[in-house]
C-alpha positions as CSV (number, residue, x, y, z in Angstrom):
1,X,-65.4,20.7,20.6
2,X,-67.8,17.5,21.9
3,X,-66.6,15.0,20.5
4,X,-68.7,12.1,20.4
5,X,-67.1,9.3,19.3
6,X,-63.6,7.1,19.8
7,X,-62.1,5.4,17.5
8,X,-58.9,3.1,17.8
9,X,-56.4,3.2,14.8
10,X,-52.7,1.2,14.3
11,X,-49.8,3.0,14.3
12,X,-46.6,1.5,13.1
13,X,-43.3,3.1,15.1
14,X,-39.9,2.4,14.6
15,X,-40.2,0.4,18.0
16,X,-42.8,-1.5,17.0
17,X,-46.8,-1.3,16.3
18,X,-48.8,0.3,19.1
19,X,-52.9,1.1,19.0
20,X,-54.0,4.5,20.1
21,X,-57.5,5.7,20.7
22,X,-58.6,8.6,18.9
23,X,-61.9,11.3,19.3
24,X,-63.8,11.8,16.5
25,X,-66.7,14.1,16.1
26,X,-67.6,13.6,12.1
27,X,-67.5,10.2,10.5
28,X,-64.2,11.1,8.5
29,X,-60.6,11.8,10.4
30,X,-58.3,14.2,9.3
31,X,-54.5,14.4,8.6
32,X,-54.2,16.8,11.1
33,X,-56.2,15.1,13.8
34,X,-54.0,11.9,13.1
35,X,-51.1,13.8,13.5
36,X,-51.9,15.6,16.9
37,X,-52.7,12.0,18.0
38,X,-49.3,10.9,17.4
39,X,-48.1,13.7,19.3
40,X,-50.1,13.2,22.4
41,X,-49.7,9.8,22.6
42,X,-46.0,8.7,21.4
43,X,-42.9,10.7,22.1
44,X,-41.8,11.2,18.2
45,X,-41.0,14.7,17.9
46,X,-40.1,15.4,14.2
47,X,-41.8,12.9,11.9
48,X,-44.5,13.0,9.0
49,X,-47.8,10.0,8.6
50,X,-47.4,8.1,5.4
51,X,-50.7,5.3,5.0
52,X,-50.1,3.0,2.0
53,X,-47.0,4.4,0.9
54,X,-48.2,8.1,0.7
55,X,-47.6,10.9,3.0
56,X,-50.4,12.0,4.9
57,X,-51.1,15.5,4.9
58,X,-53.2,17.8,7.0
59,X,-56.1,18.3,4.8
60,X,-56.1,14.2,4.2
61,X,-59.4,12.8,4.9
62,X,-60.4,9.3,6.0
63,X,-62.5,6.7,6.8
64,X,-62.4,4.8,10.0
65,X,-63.0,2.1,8.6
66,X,-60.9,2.0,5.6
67,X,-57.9,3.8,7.5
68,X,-55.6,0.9,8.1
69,X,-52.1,1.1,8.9
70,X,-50.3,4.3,9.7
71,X,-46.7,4.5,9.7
72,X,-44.9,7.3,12.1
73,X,-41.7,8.0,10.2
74,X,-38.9,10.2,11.5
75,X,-37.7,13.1,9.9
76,X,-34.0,13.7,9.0
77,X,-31.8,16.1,9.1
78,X,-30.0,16.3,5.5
79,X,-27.7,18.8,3.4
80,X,-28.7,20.0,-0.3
81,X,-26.5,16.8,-1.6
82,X,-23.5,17.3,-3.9
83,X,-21.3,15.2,-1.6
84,X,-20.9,12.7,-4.6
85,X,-19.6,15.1,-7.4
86,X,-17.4,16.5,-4.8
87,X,-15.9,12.9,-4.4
88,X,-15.7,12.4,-7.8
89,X,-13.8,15.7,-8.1
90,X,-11.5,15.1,-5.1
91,X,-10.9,11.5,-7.0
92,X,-9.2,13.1,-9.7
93,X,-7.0,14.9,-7.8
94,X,-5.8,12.1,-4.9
95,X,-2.4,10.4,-5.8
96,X,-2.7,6.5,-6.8
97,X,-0.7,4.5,-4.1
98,X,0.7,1.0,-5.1
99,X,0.3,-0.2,-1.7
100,X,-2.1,-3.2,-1.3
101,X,-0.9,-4.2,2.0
102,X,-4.4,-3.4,3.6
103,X,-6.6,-5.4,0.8
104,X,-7.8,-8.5,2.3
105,X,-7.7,-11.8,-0.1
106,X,-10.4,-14.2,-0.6
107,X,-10.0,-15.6,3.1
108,X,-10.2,-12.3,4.5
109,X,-6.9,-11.9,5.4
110,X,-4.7,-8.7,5.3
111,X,-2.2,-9.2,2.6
112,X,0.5,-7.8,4.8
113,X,-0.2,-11.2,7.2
114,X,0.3,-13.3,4.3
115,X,3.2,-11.3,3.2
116,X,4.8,-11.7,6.4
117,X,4.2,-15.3,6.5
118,X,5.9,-15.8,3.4
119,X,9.2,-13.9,4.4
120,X,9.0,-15.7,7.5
121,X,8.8,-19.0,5.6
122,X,11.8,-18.3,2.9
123,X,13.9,-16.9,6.1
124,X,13.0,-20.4,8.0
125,X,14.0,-22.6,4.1
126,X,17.0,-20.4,4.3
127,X,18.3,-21.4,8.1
128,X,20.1,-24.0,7.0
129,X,22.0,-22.3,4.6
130,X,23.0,-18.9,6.5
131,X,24.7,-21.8,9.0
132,X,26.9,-23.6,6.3
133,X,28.2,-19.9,5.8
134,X,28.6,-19.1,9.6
135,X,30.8,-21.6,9.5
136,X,32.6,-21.2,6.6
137,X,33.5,-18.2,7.8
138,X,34.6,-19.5,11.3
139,X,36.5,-22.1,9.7
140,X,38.5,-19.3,7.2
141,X,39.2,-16.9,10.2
142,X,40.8,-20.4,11.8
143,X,43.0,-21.5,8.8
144,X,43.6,-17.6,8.5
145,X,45.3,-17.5,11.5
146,X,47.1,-20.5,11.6
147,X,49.0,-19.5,8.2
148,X,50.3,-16.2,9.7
149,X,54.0,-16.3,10.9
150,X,54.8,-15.3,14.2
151,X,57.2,-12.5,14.2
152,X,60.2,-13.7,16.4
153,X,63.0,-10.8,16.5
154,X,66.2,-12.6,16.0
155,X,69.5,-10.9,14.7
156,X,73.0,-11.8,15.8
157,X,74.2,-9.0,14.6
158,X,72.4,-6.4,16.3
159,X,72.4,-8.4,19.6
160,X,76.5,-8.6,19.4
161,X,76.4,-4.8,18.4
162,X,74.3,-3.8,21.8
163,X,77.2,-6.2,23.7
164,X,79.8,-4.2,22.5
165,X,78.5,-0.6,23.0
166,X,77.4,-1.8,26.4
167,X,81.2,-2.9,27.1
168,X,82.6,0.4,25.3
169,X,80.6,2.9,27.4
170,X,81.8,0.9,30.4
171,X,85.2,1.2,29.7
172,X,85.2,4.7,28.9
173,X,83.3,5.7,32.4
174,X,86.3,3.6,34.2
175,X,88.9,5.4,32.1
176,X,87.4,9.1,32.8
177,X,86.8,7.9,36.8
178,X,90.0,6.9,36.7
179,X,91.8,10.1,34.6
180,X,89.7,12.2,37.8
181,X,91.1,11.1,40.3
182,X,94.7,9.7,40.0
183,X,96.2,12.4,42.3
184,X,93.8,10.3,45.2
185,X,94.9,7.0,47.0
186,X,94.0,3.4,45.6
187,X,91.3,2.6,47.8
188,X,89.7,5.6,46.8
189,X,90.4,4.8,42.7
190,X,89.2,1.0,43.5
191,X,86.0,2.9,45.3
192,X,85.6,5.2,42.2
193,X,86.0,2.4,39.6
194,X,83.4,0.4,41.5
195,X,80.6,3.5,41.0
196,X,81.9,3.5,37.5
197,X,80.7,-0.1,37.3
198,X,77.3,0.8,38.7
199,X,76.8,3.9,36.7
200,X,77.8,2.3,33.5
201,X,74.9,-0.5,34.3
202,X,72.1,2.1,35.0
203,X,73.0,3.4,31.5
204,X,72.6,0.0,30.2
């Protein structure tokens, strides 16, 4: 094809305006010229030509002249749709929670911040108060321990019962020494009374 002659036209991409040159053998341009223009000369793969809000197609003609802007648009990529009717189905279904600790309020805070900054306030009013107790307490565990009698074992009778079972067993250990051996000499039987003695105490 000779093409005789070339004509500039504006494109508007999505990084900015850009002027490309164009062959033209006739006096009107095509969609489909226009389109492998945009091809050659911009690196936008997948995209349609819309000039004054209308898509361009192939068998679009034009005047130089009267041409104007050209947008490049991207194409893309979408589903068939339906996602909102699925949300509105799956609305139905998720359980309501009572849990606004995630909202924010009209200073964008969390509400969980400004709940713990209230609990940290009442705890910090309240200081005061769990300390009177502390030592209320303290003071009741001293008083409490203070009115409790010592236990001091004292009994005369048992005392004087021990003394005299302690004299009886020491008595009868003398008597049977001395029953054992009366057929020996006296310093033997003052030898055996004095073991008596020490048995009798090892007892005690």
């Amino acid at each position: 094809m000779d093409c005789s002659l070339r004509r500039s036209i504006m494109l508007q991409l999505a990084d900015g305006c850009k002027c490309v040159s164009i062959d033209s053998c006739g006096p009107v341009l095509t969609g489909r010229q226009l389109r492998e223009t945009v091809s050659e000369r911009t690196s936008v793969c997948d995209f349609y030509l819309t000039r004054n809000g209308r898509i361009v197609s192939d068998e679009d003609e034009f005047l130089p002249s009267s041409l104007g802007l050209v947008r490049v648009l991207s194409r893309l990529r979408g589903g068939k749709g339906g996602f909102g009717s699925m949300l509105r189905a799956l609305g139905s279904s998720i359980d309501r929670t009572t849990n606004r600790e995630a909202c924010r309020d009209l200073s964008g805070r969390r509400m969980r911040d400004v709940n713990a900054d209230k609990k940290l306030a009442d705890w910090v009013k309240q200081e005061a108060e769990r300390e009177k107790q502390r030592e209320e307490e303290k003071r009741e565990r001293r008083e409490r321990r203070r009115a409790e009698p010592k236990h001091n074992f004292d009994s005369h009778g048992y005392l004087t019962s021990v003394k005299e079972q302690s004299e009886r067993a020491v008595d009868a250990v003398r008597a049977g020494m001395s029953a054992s051996t009366s057929s020996k000499t006296a310093p033997s039987s003052c030898a055996s009374a004095a073991e008596a003695e020490q048995c009798s105490r090892a007892l005690l």
